[in-house]
C-alpha positions in Angstrom: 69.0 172.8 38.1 68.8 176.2 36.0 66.2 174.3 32.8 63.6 176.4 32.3 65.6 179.7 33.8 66.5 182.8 32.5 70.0 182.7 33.9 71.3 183.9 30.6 69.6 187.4 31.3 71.5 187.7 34.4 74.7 189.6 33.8 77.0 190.0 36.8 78.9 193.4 35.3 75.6 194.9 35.8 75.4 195.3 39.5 77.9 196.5 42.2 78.2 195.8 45.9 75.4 197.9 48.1 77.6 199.8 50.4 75.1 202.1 52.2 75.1 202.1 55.5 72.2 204.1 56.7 68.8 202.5 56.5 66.7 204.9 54.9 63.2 206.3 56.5 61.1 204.2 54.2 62.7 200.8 55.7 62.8 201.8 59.4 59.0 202.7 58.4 58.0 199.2 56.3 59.8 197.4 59.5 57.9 199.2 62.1 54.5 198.6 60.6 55.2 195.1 59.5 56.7 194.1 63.5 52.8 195.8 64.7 51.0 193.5 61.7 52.6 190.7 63.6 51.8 191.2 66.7 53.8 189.6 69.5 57.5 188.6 69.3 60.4 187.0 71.0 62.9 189.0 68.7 63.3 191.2 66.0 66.2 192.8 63.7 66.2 195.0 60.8 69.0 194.1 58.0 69.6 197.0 56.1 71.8 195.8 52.6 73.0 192.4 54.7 74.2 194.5 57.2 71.9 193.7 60.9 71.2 196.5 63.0 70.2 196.2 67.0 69.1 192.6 67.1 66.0 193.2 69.9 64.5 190.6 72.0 61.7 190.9 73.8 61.3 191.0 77.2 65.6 191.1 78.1 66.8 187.7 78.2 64.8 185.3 76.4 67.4 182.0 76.8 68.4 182.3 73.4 71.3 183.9 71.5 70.4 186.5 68.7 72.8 188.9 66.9 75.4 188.8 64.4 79.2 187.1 64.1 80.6 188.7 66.9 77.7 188.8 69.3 76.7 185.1 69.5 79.1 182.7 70.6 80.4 179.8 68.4 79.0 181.9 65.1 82.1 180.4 63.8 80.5 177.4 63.6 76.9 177.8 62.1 78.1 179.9 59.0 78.3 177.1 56.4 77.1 173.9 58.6 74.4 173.1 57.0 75.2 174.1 53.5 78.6 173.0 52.7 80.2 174.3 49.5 77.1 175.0 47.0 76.6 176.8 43.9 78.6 180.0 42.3 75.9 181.9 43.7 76.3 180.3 47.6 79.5 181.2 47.0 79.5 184.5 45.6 77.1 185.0 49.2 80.0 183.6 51.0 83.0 186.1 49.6 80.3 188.9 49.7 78.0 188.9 52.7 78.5 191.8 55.2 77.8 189.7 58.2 75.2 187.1 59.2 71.9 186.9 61.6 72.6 184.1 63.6 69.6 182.3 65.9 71.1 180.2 68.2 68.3 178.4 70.6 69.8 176.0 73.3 68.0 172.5 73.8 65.4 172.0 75.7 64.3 176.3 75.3 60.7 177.3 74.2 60.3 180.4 71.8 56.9 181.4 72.6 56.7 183.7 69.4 58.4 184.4 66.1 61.6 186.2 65.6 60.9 188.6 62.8 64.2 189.2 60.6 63.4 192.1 57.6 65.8 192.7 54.9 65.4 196.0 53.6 67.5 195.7 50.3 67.7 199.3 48.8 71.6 199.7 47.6 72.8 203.0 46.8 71.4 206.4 45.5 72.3 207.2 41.8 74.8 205.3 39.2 74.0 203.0 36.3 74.6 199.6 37.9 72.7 198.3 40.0 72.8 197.5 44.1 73.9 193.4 44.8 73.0 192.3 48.6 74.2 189.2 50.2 72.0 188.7 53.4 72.7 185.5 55.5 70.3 183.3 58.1 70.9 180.7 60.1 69.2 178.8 63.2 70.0 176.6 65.3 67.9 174.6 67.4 69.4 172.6 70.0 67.7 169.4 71.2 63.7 169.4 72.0 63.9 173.2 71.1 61.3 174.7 69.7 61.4 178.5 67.9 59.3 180.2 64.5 61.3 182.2 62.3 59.8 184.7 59.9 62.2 186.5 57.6 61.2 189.3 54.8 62.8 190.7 51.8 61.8 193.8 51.1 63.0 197.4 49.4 61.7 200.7 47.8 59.5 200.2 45.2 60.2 201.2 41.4 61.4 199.9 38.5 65.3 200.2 39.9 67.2 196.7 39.2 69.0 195.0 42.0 70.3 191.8 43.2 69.5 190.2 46.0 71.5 186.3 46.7 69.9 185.4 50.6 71.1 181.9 51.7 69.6 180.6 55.0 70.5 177.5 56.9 68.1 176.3 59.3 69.6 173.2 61.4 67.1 171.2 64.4 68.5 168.8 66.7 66.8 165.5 67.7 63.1 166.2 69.2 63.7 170.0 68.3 60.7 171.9 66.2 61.7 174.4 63.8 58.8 176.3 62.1 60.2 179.1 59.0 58.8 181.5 56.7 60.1 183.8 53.9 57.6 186.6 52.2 60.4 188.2 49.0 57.8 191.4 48.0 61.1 193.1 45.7 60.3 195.9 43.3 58.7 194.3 40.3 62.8 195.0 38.3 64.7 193.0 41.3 66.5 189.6 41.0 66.1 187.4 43.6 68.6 183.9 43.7 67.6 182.4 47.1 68.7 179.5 48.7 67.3 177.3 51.8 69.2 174.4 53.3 67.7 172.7 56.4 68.4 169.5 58.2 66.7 168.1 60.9 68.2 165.0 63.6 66.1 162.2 65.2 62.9 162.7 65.3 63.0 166.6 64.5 60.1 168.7 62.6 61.3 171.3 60.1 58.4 173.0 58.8 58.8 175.5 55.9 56.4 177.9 54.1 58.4 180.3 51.3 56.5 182.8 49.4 57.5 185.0 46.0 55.4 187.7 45.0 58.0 190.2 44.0 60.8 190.7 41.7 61.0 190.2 37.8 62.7 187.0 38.4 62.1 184.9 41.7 64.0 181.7 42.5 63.6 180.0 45.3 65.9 176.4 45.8 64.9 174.8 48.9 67.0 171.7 50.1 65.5 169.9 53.0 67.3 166.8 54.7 65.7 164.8 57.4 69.2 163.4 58.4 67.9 161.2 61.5 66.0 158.6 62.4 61.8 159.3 62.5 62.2 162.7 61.3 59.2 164.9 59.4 59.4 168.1 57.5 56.8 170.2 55.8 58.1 172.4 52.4 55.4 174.8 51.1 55.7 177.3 48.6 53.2 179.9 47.3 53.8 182.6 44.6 51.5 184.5 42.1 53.1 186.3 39.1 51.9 189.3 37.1 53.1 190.9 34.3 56.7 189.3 32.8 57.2 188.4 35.8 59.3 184.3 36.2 59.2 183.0 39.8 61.4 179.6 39.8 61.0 177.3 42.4 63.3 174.2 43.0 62.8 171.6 46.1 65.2 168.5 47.4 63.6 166.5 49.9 66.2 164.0 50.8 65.7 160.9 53.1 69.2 159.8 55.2 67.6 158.1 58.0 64.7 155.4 58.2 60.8 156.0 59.4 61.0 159.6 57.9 58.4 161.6 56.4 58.4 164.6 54.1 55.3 166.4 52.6 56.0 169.0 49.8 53.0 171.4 48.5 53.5 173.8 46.3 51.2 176.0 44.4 51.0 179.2 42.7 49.3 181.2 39.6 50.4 183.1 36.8 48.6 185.9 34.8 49.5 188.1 32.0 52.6 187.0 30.5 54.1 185.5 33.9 55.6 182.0 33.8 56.2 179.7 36.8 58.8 177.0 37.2 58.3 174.1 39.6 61.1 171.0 39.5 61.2 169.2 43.0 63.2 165.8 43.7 62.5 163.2 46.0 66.1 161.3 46.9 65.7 158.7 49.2 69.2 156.7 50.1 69.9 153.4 51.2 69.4 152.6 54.5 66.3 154.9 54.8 63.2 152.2 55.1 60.0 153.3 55.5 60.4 156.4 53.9 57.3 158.2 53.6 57.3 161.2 51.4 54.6 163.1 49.2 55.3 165.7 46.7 52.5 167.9 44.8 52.3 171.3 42.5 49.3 173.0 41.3 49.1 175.8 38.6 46.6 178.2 37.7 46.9 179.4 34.9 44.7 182.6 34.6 45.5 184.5 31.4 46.5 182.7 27.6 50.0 184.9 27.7 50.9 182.9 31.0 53.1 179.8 31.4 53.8 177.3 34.3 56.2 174.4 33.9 56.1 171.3 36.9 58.8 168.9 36.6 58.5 165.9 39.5 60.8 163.8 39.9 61.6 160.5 42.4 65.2 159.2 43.0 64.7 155.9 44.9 67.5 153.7 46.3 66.3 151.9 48.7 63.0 149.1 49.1 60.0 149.3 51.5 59.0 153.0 51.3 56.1 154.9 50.4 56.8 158.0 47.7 54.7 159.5 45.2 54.2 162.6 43.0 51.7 165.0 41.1 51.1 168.0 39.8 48.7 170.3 38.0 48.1 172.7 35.4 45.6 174.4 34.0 42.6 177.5 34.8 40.2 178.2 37.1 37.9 175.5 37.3 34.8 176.0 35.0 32.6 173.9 37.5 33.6 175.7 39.7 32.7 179.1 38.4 29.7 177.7 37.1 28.6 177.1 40.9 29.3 180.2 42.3 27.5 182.2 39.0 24.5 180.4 39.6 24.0 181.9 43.4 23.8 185.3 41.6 27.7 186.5 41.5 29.1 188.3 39.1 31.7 186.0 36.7 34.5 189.1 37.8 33.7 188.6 41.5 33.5 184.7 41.5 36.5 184.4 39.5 38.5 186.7 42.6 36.6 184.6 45.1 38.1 180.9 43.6 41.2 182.0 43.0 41.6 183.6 46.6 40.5 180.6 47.8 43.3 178.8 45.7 45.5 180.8 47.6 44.1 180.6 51.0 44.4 176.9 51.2 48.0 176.8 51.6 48.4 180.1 53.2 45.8 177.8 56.4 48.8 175.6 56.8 51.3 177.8 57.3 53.7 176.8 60.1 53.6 180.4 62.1 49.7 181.4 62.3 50.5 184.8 62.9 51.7 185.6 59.5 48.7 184.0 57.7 46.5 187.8 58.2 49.7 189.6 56.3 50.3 186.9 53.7 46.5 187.1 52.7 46.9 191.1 52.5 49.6 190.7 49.9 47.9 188.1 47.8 44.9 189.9 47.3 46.5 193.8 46.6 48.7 191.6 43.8 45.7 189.6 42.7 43.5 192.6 42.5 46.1 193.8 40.3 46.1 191.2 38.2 42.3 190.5 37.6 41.8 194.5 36.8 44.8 194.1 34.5 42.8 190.9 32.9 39.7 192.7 32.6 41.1 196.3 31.4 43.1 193.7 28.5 39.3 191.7 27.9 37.4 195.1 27.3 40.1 196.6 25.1 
């Protein structure tokens, strides 16, 4: 699972354990004007370094449990349930993390609005190695629950290195609903290793929607298990890279139970001399008949320095289901372009205008609609970015 990575960049000797306690003004300030950007919420919690502060929900008691180890009963027993064992970097999160955000949502409870979880990753002040943070999610959704979950990386920006290893464990009963999203926005010198496990019962929708735009190297593995008979989950993943930037996105959709659906969508672009990585695997195991699951990637490939690399792959056990794969890469669309030129636009302003809409496609089907207004925000500062870059490197 590491082709195509840089993991022999990464040198572990580099970085040391962020101790710092207090948040700094510039994260109490990011959180306060992203939790207004938002809007309405059921619950919100700054994590300063892993560490959570005052888990807030709105409106007193809400019928759910939100907090960390020792303030929501049986925490004991979410910590590792969906994501048993795992990688060297699961378990470096495991020996490492301070403490854990724990969402616990009894069955049957309605979360009107998102819980908003920020991870304001800033390590300490001065010293040649650099901060490592070990933030850990996990939800739980009891049966025909239904909650959204938005969580965001975040820090100072700069060129100061740091690693950041979040793991998150999402887990929905039968009939429960469990909608997630993840914006990283790191300094462009960060590392981020994240990992997502989900796994949804009988007839449970898990609907995720992660998104990279920071960091010098961005990985993303997403393992998503619909464990019980006529479940469905949704996996989407945006990113857009700039610079040397690498964003690195692997995807598991595995099929346990029969009459299960999974649709996978991932799409991104790369300019300058940015490279994407996309390898997803459909497993479907015995016993799961009339499996149903769709996997697709699309590249954009703005600038001749760039690179994207889509690996699909199918691992089918099991007769009488429906799977398929594809995937894309290549530049804007010269039809495209052409079309838009003719009514009078500028090649500079139609290329921003197809590319946005690129992006805007997958952004529509998020699974929280009130995040959709912020995501766009962040795609077009970065893509403005990148086109002036393009046309500064065109003119030289």
């Amino acid at each position: 699972m590491w082709r195509y990575a840089p993991i022999n960049e990464l040198s572990l000797e580099e970085f040391v354990l962020a101790n710092s306690a207090a948040v700094s003004p510039a994260g109490e300030k990011f959180f306060a004007a992203l939790a207004q950007k938002l809007g309405h919420l059921s619950g919100h919690v700054l994590v300063h370094n892993g560490r959570p502060g005052t888990c807030t929900v709105s409106g007193g008691d809400a019928g759910f449990h939100f907090g960390g180890a020792n303030d929501v009963p049986g925490a004991e027993a979410m910590v590792g349930s969906v994501l048993h064992g795992g990688d060297a970097l699961v378990r470096l999160n495991d020996a490492f993390l301070p403490d854990a955000v724990l969402i616990d949502v009894p069955a049957g409870v309605v979360v009107a609005d998102p819980i908003l979880v920020v991870h304001w990753c800033d390590g300490d002040e001065g010293g040649e190695a650099g901060p490592a943070v070990f933030p850990r999610t996990c939800v739980r959704l009891g049966e025909g629950a239904w909650a959204g979950v938005v969580e965001v990386y975040a820090g100072p920006p700069g060129t100061s290195r740091s690693l950041v290893v979040p793991v998150t464990e999402l887990s929905a009963a039968s009939g429960a609903t469990l909608s997630y999203v993840s914006l990283q926005i790191l300094n462009d010198a960060a590392w981020s290793l994240a990992r997502l496990a989900a796994r949804g019962g009988d007839h449970a929708t898990l609907r995720t929607f992660t998104v990279g735009l920071g960091g010098a190297y961005d990985r993303v593995r997403a393992d998503v298990s619909v464990d019980g008979r006529g479940a469905q989950s949704e996996i989407l993943s945006m990113y857009l890279g700039n610079g040397t930037q690498v964003h690195d996105i692997r995807t598991l959709q595995e099929h346990v139970a029969p009459k299960t659906r999974s649709e996978l969508l991932c799409q991104g672009a790369v300019a300058g001399h940015s490279r994407s990585v996309y390898s997803g695997l459909i497993r479907v195991h015995r016993g799961a008949v009339r499996t149903d699951a769709r996997q697709t990637n699309h590249n954009l490939v703005l600038d001749e320095g760039a690179h994207a690399d889509s690996v699909p792959n199918l691992d089918i056990l099991e007769n009488d289901v429906k799977c398929s794969h594809a995937s894309t890469v290549g530049p804007i669309d010269e039809d495209q372009r052409y079309y838009i030129e003719s009514r009078g636009v500028s090649p500079d302003v139609a290329e921003g205008l197809i590319v946005r809409g690129f992006f805007d496609a997958i952004i529509d089907r998020g699974p929280i609609a009130a995040v959709a207004p912020l995501l766009r925000s962040e795609v077009r500062d970065r893509l403005n970015v990148a086109l002036e870059n393009r046309r500064v490197a065109a003119d030289a």
